[in-house]
Structure formats: structure tokens, C-alpha cells
N, C-alpha and C positions, 0 to 999 in steps of 0.2 A: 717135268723131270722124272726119270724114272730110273730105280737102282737097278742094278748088275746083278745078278746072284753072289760076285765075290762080293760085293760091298754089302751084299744082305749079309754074309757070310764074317766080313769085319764087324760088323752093327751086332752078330749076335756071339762073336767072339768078346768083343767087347763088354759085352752085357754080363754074359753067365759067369764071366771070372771075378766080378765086383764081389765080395763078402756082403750079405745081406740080399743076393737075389734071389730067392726061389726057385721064381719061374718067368716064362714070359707069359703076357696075357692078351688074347685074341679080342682083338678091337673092336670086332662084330656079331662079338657073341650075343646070341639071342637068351639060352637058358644059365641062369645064374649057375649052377653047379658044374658046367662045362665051361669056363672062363679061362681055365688054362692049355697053352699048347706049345708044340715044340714046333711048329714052322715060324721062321721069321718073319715069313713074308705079311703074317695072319697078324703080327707084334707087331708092326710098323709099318705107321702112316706118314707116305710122302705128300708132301704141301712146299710147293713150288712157287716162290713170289720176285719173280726178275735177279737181282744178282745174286741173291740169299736163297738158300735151300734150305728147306722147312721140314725137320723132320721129329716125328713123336711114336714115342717108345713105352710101349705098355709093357708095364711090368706086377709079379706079384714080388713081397717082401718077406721074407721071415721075422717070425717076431723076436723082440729083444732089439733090434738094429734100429738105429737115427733114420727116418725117415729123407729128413733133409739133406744128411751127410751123406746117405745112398745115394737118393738123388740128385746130386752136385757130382759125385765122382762117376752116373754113369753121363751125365751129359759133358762133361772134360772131355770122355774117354771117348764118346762115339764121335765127337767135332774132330777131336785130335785127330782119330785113326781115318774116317772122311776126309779130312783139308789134306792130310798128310798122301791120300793113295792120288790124291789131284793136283800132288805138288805143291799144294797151298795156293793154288790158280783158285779154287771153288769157297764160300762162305758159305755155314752151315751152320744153323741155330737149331739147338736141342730143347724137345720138350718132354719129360717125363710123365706118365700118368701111371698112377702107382694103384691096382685095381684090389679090393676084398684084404684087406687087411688081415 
């Protein structure tokens, strides 16, 4: 499976409006001091497993914010806004990985 730009584009609409995001965080970053970045496509890894699509979303947090409560409203928001541009034809299981505290 592989995302569309608009659906990278709903993944990272959905992301940055959450209270408590930062930033997004690049998957493959090699040097710890460059772990953040503004393409999406760098923030999310697609994993594709027969009727379920697999998707993980690296994020940084600001502090003061619920870790868990962050991460539950951005994994709602990206399933919602994915099932919903598919008609709800598509299932899509979110995983957060929350990078450098």
C-alpha cells in the first residue's frame, strides 16, 4: 500500500492540529539532533498487512501534555480521516511513536 500525497496531506493535517504536537519526527533519522522535520512523508511509515493498513506516525510532544491522551486523539484522528476519504471501504490501524521527549 502506498499513500497519495493528499492522504499524506490528511495524516499531517490531522497530526499538527492535536494540542500537545510539536512536531513531526523523521523515522530515519540518523543524527539525534536533527530528528525533526516538516515532510510527512519522512513522519510516516506505511506497513501494509492484507485487509488492515498499517500505519505509524512519529511524532515529537511538548511538555506538560498526557502522553497517552496525545497519543489516543492522534491515532482517532488519522483512522477517522483515512477510513473516512475511502468511504469507510479501507481499515487502518494507527501506531504512534512519540520520539525525544
Amino acid at each position: 500500500m502506498d499513500l497519495t500525497t493528499y492522504e499524506y496531506d490528511i495524516i499531517k493535517n490531522a497530526v499538527i492540529t492535536i494540542p500537545g504536537v510539536k512536531s513531526l519526527a523523521n523515522y530515519q533519522y540518523k543524527d539525534s539532533d536533527n530528528f525533526t522535520t516538516d515532510d510527512i512523508q519522512k513522519a510516516v511509515e506505511i506497513i501494509s498487512t492484507g485487509s488492515v493498513n498499517k500505519v505509524k506516525v512519529y511524532v515529537v510532544l511538548a511538555n506538560g501534555f498526557n502522553i497517552k491522551e496525545v497519543a489516543n486523539e492522534i491515532q482517532i484522528r488519522v483512522k477517522y480521516e483515512l477510513e473516512k476519504q475511502h468511504q469507510f471501504n479501507s481499515l487502518y490501524t494507527v501506531d504512534v511513536v512519540v520520539e525525544n521527549l
